[in-house]
N, CA, C and O of each residue as an XYZ file, in Angstrom:
232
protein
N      12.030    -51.519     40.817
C      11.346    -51.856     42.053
C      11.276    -50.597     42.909
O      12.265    -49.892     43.110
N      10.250    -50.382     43.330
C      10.090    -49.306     44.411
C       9.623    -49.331     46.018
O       8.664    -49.798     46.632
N      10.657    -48.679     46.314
C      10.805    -49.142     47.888
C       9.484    -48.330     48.661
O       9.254    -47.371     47.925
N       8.574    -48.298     49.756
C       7.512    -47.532     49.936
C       7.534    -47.919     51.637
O       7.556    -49.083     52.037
N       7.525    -46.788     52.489
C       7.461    -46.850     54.014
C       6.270    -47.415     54.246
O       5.259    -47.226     53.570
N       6.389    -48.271     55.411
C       5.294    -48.618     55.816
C       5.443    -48.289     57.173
O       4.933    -49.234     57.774
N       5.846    -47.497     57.960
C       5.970    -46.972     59.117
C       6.973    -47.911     59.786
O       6.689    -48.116     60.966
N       8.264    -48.646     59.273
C       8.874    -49.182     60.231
C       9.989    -48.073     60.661
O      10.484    -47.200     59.948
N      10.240    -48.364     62.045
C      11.587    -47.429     62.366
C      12.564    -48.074     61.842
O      12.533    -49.099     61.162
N      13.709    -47.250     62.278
C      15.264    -47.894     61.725
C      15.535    -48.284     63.743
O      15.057    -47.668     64.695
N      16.311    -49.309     63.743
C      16.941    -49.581     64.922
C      17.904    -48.999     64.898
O      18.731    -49.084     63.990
N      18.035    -48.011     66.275
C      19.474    -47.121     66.369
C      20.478    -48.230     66.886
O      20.190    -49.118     67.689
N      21.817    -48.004     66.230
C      23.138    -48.553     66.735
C      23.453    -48.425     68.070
O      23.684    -47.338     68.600
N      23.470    -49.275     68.523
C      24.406    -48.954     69.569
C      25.813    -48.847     69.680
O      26.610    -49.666     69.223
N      26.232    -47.319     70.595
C      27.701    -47.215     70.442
C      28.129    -47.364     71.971
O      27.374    -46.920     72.836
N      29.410    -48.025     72.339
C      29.847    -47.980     73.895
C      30.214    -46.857     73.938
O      30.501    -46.153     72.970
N      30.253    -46.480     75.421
C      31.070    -45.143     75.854
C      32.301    -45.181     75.119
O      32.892    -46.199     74.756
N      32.675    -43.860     74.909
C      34.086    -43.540     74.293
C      35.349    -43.850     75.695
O      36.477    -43.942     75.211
N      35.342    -43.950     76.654
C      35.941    -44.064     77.365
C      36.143    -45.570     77.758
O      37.162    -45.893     78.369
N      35.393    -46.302     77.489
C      35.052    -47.698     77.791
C      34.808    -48.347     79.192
O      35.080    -49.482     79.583
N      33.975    -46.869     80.095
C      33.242    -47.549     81.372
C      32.322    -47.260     80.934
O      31.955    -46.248     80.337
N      31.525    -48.818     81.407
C      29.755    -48.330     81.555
C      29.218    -47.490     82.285
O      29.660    -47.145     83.380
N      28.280    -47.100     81.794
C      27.798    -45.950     82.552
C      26.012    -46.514     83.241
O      25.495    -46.118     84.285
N      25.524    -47.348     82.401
C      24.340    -47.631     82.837
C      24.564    -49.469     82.513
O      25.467    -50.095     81.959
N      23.068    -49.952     83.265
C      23.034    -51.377     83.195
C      23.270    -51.999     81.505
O      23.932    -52.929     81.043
N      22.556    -51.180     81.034
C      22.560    -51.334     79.196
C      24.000    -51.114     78.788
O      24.358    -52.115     78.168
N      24.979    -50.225     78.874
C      26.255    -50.319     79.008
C      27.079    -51.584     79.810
O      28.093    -51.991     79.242
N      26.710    -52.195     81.043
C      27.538    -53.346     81.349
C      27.197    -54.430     80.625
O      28.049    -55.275     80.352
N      25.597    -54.575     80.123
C      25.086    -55.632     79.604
C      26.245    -55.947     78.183
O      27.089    -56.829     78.032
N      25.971    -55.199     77.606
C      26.625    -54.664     75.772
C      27.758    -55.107     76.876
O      27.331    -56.082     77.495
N      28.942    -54.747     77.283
C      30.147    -55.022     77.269
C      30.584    -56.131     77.584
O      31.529    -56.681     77.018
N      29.692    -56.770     78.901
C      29.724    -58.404     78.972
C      29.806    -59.281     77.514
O      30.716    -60.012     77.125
N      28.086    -58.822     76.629
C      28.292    -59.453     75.722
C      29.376    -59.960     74.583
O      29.622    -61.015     73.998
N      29.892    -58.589     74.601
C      31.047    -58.324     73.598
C      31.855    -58.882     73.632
O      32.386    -59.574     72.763
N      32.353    -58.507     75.624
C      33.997    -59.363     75.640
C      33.655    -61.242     75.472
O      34.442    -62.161     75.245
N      32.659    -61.247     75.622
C      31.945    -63.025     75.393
C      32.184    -62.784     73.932
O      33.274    -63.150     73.492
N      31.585    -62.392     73.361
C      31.645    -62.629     71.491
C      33.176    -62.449     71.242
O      33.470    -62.737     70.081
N      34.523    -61.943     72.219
C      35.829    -61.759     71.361
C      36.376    -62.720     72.239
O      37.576    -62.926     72.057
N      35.755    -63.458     73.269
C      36.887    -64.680     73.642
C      36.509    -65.704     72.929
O      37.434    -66.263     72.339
N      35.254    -66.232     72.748
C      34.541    -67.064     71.848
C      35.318    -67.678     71.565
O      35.300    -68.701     72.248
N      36.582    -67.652     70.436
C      37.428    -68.569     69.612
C      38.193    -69.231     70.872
O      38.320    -70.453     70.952
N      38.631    -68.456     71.729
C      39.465    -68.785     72.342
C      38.745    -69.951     73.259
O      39.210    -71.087     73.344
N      37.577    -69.529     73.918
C      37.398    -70.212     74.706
C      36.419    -71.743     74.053
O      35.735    -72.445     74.798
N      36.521    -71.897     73.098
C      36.233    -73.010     72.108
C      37.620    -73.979     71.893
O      37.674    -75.193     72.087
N      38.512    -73.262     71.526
C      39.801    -73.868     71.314
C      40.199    -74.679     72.968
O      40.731    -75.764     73.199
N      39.690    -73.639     73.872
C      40.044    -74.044     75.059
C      39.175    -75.819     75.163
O      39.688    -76.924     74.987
N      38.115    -75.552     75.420
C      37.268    -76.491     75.530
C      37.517    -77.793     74.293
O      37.191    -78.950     74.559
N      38.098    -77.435     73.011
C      38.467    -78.682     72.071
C      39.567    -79.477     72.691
O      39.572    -80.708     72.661
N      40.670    -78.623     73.356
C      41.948    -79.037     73.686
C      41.900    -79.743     74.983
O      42.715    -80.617     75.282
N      40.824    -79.309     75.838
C      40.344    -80.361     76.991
C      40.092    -81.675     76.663
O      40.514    -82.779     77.008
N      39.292    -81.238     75.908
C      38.377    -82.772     75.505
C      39.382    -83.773     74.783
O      39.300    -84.976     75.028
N      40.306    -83.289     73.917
C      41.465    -84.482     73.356
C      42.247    -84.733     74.793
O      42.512    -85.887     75.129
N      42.581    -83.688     75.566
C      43.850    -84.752     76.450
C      43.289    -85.256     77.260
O      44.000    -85.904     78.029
N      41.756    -85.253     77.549
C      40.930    -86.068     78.351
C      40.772    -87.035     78.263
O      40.753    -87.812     79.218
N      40.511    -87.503     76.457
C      40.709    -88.544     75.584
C      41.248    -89.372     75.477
O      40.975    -90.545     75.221
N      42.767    -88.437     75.814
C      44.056    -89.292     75.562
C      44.406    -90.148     76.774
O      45.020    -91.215     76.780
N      43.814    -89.361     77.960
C      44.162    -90.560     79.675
C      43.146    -91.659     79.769
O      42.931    -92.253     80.825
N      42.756    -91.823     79.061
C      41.856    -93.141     78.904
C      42.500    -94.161     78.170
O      41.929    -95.232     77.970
């Protein structure tokens, strides 16, 4: 099989500052997101564990 350009770009990575302050709006945006994507579990577990002892006072 042969692979053949058709003029798409590559999407550059994004990397955070090495220091870990934002520096621009695109930097706070990305870091909001992130720390949202690494509480995720947590704040799921949070919200399951509501809902049973909510359950349970009924």
């Amino acid at each position: 099989m042969t692979m053949t350009d058709v003029g798409v770009k590559p999407i550059p990575v994004y990397t955070p500052p090495a220091d870990g302050k934002p520096r621009n709006a695109v930097d706070a945006k990305w870091m909001r997101l992130h720390r949202a994507m690494l509480n995720r579990s947590a704040r799921l577990a949070k919200k399951k564990a509501d809902e049973v002892e909510d359950s349970d006072r009924h």
